[in-house]
Structure formats: C-alpha cells, structure tokens
N, C-alpha and C positions, 0 to 999 in steps of 0.2 A: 315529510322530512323531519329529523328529529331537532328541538331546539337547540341552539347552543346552551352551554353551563353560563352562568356568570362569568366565569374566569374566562373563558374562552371570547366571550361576547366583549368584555373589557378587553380583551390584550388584542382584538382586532380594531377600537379603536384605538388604541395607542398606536398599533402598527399602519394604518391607515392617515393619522395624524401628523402635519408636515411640521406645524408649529403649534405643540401644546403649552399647555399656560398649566401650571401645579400653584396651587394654595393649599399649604398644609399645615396643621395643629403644632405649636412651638414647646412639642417634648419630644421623648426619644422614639416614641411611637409613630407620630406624627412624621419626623426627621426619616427614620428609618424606613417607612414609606415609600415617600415622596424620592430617596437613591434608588429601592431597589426600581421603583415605574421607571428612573429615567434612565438609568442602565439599560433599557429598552428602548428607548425614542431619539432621536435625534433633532439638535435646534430646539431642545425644550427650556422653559423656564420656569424656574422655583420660587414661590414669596413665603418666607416664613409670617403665617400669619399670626402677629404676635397679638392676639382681641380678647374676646369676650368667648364662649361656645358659638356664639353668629357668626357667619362673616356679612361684615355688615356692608351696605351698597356704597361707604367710599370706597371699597377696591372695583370699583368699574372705572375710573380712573387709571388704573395700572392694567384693566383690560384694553384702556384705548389707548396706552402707552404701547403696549406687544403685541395688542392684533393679531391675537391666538383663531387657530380655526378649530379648538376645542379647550374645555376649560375641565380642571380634573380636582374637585375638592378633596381633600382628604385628613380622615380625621377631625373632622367637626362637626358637631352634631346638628348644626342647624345653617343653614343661611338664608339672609335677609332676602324677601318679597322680590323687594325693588330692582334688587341686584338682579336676581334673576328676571324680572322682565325689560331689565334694560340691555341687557347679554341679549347681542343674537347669535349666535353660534352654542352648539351643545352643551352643556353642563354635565360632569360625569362626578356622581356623589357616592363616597366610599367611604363609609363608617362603622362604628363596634357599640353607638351608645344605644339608647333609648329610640325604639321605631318612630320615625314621620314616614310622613306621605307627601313630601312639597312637590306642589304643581311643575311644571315647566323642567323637571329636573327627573336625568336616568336615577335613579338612587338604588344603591346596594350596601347590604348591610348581612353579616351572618345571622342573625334574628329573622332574619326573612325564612330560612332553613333551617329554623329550629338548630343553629350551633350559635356559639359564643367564642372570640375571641377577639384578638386586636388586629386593626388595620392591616399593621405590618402583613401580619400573617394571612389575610385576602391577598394583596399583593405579593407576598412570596408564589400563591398557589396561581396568580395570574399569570408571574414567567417564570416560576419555575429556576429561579437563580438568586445569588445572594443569601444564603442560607442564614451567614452570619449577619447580615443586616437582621434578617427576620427575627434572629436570637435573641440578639442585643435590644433590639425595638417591645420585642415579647415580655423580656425576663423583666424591662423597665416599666411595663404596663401592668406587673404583677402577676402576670399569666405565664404558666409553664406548660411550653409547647409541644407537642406530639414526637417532633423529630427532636427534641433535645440530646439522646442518642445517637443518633447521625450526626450531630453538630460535633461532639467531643470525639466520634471517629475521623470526621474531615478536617478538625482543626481540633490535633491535638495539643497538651497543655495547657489549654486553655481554661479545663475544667475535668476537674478527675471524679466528681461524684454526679453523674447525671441525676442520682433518685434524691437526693437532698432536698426541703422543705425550699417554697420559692421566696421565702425571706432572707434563708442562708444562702442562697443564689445568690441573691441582688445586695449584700450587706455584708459579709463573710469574705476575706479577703479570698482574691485570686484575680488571673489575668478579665476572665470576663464580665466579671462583677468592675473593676475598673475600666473597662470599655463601657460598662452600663452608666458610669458617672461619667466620661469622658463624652458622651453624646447628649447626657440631661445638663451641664453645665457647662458647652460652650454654645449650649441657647441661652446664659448666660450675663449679663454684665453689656457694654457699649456696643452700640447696635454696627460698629464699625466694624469692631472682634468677632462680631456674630459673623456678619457677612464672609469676614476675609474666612474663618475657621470652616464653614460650609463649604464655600468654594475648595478650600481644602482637600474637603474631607470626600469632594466627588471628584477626584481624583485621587481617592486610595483605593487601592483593588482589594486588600486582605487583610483582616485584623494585624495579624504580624508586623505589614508595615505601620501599620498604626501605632502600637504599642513600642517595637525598636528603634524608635525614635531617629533614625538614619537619615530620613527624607526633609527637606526642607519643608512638604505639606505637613508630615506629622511633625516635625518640629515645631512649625506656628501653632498645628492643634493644641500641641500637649505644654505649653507655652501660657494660651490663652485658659484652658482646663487647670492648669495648677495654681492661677490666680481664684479662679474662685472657689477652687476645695480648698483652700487656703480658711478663707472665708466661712466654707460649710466647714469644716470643722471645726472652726470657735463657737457656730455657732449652735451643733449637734454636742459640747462638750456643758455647754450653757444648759442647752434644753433639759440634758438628763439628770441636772441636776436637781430639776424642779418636784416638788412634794407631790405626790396624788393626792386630791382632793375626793370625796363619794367617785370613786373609782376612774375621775378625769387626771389626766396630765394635759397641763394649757403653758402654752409658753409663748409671749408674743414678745417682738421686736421691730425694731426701726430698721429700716434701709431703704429711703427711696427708692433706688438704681436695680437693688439685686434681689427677685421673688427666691427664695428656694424652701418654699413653705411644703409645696406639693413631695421633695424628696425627701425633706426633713419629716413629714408626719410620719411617711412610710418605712424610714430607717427605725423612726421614736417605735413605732409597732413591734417592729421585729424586739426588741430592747424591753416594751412591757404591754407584750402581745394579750393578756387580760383587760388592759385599761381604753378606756375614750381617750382619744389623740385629738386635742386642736393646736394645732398653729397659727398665730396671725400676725400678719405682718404689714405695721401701719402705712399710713400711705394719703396725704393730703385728707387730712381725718376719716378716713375709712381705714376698715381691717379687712385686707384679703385672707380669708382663713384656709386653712386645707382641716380637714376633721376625716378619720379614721377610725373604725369599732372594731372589738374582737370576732372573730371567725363567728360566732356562733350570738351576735349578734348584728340587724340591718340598719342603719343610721339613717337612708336618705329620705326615706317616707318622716321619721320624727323632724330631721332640718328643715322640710318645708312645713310642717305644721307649727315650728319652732318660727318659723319667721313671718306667721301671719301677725299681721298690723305691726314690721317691725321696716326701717327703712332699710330692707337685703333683698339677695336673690341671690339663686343659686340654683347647683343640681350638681349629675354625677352620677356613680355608681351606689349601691347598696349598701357596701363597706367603706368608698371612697370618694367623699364630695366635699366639692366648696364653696365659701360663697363668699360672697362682697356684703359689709356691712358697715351701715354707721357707727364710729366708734361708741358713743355716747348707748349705744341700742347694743354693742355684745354683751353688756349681764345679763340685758333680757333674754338672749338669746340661747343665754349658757345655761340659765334656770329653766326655758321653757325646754332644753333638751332635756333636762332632768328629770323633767315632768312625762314626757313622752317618751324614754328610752325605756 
C-alpha cells in the first residue's frame, strides 16, 4: 500500500481531531497558518505564541486548561523537552526553519524533501484553500510563491505585476502589500487588540472584506492596524535617515510595548539592498535586534560566531536572523560581525 504524502497524513489528523489545540509563531507566517488549518477543523483553538523560537513547557498549562486531543505547533522551530513529555496526546510539528529531530513529536518540515518554503504554504497544500492566506503569509516571510499567478487571477486588483522582485511585493504600494502589513501589525501592540483583531480576522472569508472596511470585524482590524503603522512609519522615516557606516546601516530605539524590528529591517533592505541591516530595539537593558545581508551575502553563520563569549543568542535564516543581546555587549557584537562578514 502506498504511503500517504505529508499533506495527506496531516489533513487526516486534523480531520480526525475533535478538539485541536494550534500554537503558532506571532508573524504573518505563523498567523496565516494557524487560519488557513483551522478553516478545516472544527472546536479548534488558537494561542498566539508570543516567545522565544521554543515553545517553552509553561504552555502545558494552557494545555490542561482545553484538553486538546491533538496539539498542532506551528512555525516554530523548536519546542521545549518538557513540554513534550508532559503532553500526553499527539504533538503535530510543522516548520520551514533549520531541521531537528525532537523525540516524542510528528515533525514536518519542507527540508525533509529537499524544498524550502514557509509554513503557510505546507498548510495551503494540506487543504488546498485559502489561497490568499498562503499569499499574504508567504509574501511576508519574503518568499515568492509558485501560485502567485493564480493568486492575481482569483483575486484580482489586488496585484497587477505578479513577476515583480519580492521586496517590491511586500514594500511598494498596493492592496496586497497592505494586507501584508495589516496581518504583521495587528500581532502588534496590547495583548487585548491582539486577541479581539484575531478573533476578527477568523471570521473574514476574503481579502476584499478585509480591506473595504464595511464589516464591523474588518473595522476593528483596520482600526487596530492603523494605530501602529502609525507608529512604523515614524519610525521607518527615522531609520532612513541614518548614515552607513563600512557598509552597515544600524538604527536602534526604545519601545517597551511595540517590537517591529523584524518588519523594519526588511523594509530598510529593500531601501539599501547593498548594505548590513540591524535594528535594535531596547528593552529592560537588552537589544532585540533583527539583522539582514544583501542577496549575495549569508549573515547567520558570522552572527553566531559574532556572539561567542558575548551575553546573546540567537538564529534564523542565512539572510535573516536575530538575536537578543546585552545592551552593554552590541559593539562587540557589531565589530565581531565586521570581522567575520
């Protein structure tokens, strides 16, 4: 008998699943997700996991709170030991970064199959729906996806140049490129507006409702979304303003409340797609940075050699990683890249 595919073997647990439990990654990748799986299940529940890359064993807590009889990570590249052996029901782990192998857990990842993409798009090809989720979730992960084509035949206006570079995608005005901000920034700001705009937003069927602002769900969204573009754009107006330095542009700032480091470097990119991108964004003396290279250079192998004997951590993609560090420790960390790029 032939095996099931992946996708096939996933969308029977979910279909099989009376009360799933979704933890997922708090971007638009992660978001985008965790709609299109539960468009498919019913009785399911969502936790924006707002963490580290772990998820770490206090959300066993919120497992004995819903008494799921399956648990569906997604988008995160790792989760904690403990967690998993204090779960006793399934674990279904669905990721795009860097291969593990953790015990006790299904895990799926396009690396396993020699492809690369983002989350979204394993769970687009699980059910097969929600095209524009996968879009949105794709274009914001910096990945330009296969069906982009089909996407501007089924929803059109939305995007008149399919073959366009995926910086001017995600940064160049147009209706989709602001659905690409509207889903990165209302993970956003008070964890209240977070909630109510989710709940939201799993009740919009189609971008259109989203963007025409008619409906009282997209009204709260786009409500909650113009408070803090508000925001990214003072402080994207800030950043560009700043000098390169031996071919870095660094720009940091204060906000307790509101990260948008991780959007901010990748906009910076597009704007001076030759130069090193850090942002950092302080934080109870620590700097959460987001760092960014040009195309035709890899960054994350120098950030971790950049941060040995320094108090950080971190990781990420090749082009796009970040890390947490002691404020006092980023010159080091800004010369040790210098030295190793």
């Amino acid at each position: 008998m032939k095996k099931p595919t992946p996708y096939k073997e996933i969308r029977k647990f979910l279909e099989e699943s009376e009360n799933p439990l979704f933890f997922y990654d708090d971007d638009a990748d992660g978001l985008s997700s965790y709609l299109i799986l539960k468009n498919l299940t019913k009785n399911s529940k969502g936790i924006l996991a707002k963490c580290s890359s772990q998820l770490p064993a206090t959300y066993i807590l919120t497992v004995d709170t819903y008494n799921p009889d399956k648990i569906f990570i997604l988008d995160k590249p790792l989760v904690d030991k403990e967690f998993v052996d204090k779960v006793n029901v399934p674990i279904i782990m669905i990721d795009h970064h860097e291969l593990i192998n953790p015990k006790g857990v299904k895990y799926y990842n396009p690396k396993q199959f020699k492809e690369d993409f983002p989350t979204c798009i394993f769970c687009y090809k699980i059910t097969k729906q929600d095209l524009w989720l996968a879009t949105v979730g794709s274009i914001s992960d910096w990945h330009k996806p296969k069906f982009l084509k089909e996407f501007c035949k089924k929803y059109p206006g939305l995007l008149n140049n399919p073959n366009q570079p995926i910086s001017t995608l995600l940064f160049e005005p147009s209706p989709l490129s602001k659905l690409c901000r509207i889903f990165n920034f209302i993970l956003k700001g008070k964890n209240h507006e977070i909630k109510k705009s989710i709940n939201a937003l799993e009740k919009i069927k189609t971008p259109y409702e989203l963007l025409e602002n008619k409906t009282k769900e997209s009204q709260l969204i786009l409500n909650h979304f113009e408070k803090i573009d508000k925001k990214y754009q003072k402080l994207l107006k800030q950043a560009l303003k700043q000098e390169i330095k031996d071919n870095f542009l660094i720009y940091l700032y204060q906000n307790p409340s509101t990260s948008l480091t991780s959007f901010l470097s990748n906009n910076l990119l597009h704007f001076r797609p030759d130069s090193f991108i850090i942002v950092g964004r302080e934080k109870d003396g620590y700097y959460n940075i987001s760092l960014r290279s040009p195309a035709n250079k890899k960054i994350l192998k120098p950030l971790k050699k950049a941060m040995q004997g320094l108090e950080a951590r971190g990781g990420g993609h090749d082009h796009a990683c970040g890390c947490n560090i002691l404020k006092e420790d980023l010159p080091n960390l800004i010369e040790n890249l210098k030295k190793y790029l």
